[in-house]
N, C-alpha and C positions, 0 to 999 in steps of 0.2 A: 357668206353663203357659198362662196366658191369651195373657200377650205372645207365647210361641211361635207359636199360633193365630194373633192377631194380624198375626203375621209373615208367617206362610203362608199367609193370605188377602188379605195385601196384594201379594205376590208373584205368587201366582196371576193376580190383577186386573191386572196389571203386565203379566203376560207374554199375557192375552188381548186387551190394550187396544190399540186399529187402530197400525200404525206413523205415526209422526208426521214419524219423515227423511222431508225436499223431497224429492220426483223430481229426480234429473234431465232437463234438457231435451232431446230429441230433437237431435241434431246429424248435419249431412252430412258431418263433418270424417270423413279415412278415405276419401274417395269422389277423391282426387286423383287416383287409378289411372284414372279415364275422359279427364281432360282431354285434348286436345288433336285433332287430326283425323287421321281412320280413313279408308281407301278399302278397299273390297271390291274381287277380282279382276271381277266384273259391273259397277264403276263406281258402285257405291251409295258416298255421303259419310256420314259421320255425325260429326258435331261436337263436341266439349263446353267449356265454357269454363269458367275458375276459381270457383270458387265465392262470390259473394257473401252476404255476411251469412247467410242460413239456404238458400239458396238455389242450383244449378247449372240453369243454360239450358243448351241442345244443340238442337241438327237434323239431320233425314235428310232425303237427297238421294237417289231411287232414282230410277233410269232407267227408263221402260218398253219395251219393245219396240216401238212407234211412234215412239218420238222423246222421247214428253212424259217429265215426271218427276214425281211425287209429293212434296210438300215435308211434313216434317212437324215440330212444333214441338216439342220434348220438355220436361221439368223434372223435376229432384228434390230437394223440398222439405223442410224439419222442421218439423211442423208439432206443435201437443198432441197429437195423437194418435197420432203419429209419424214415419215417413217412407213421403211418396206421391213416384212417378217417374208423371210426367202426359204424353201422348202427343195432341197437337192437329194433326187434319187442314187440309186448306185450306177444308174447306165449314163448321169449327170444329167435328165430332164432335169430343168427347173423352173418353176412356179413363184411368180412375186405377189405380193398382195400388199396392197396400201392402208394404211392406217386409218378405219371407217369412224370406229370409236373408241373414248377411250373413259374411262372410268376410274375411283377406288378400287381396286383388285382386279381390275378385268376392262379388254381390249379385245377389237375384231377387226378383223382385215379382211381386204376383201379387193375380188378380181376378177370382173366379167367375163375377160375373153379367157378365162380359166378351163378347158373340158373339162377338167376333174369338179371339188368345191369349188364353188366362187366363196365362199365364206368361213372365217377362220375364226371364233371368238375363243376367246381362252377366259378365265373366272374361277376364282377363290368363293370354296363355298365352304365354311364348317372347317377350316382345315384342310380338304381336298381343292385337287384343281379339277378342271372339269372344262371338258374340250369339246366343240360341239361344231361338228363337218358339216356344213349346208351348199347345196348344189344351185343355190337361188341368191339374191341379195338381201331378200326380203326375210329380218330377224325375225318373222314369226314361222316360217317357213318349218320343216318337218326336216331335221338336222340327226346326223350320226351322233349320238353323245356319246364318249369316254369320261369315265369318272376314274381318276386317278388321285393314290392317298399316297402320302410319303412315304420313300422304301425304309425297310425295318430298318437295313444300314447302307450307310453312303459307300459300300464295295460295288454295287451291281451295276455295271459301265457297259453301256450301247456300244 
């Protein structure tokens, strides 16, 4: 009887004691679906390049209605605590957003104390990518879409 006891208090302890399995590491792999360069019917670029060890760069090229253009410098990283997509103006505001969801072909990030979007989802639709800006958390919310298709050819550089 004792040993039985025994057993089932070593059992117990067992099964309340913190898990000890490694994490896994955050990885960008999965994210190959962005590579390559996008043109909007407005003339907006947006870039992305293979991914490097924990790492993807990209850039947006938007045009404004004067002429000028807004360049901006993007990233999505793995970092310990996850994955951030970083978004760097030309005056170096920058913008993080964490990894909300992630999908086959498509992922959103997202970042409350953001004044700009708090929401970033990106998605392979048909072919095209398809970027969708939301000021809210909440994915049914009423989102800036860009629909961008592959450029005719890989010359046209943000």
């Amino acid at each position: 009887m004792r040993l039985r006891a025994a057993v089932i208090a070593a059992l117990s302890l067992a099964a309340c004691a913190p898990d000890r399995t490694p994490q896994q590491p955050y990885t960008i792999e999965g994210f190959g679906w962005l590579e390559g360069c996008w043109l909007s019917r407005d003339g907006a670029v947006e870039r992305w390049e293979p991914a490097a060890s924990a790492m993807m760069s990209g850039s947006n090229l938007y045009p404004q209605s004067d002429g000028s253009q807004i360049a901006l410098t993007l990233q999505i990283e793995a970092g310990a605590d996850g994955i951030v997509f970083s978004s760097r103006s030309p005056e170096g505001a920058t913008a993080h957003y964490t990894l909300a969801s992630r999908g086959e072909g498509e992922a959103a990030f997202e970042n409350a104390d953001n004044t700009g979007p708090q929401r970033i989802a990106y998605r392979r639709d048909n072919g095209a990518l398809v970027v969708a800006l939301s000021e809210s958390l909440d994915p049914a919310a009423p989102s800036f879409v860009t629909r961008y298709q592959p450029c005719a050819n890989d010359t046209i550089a943000p």
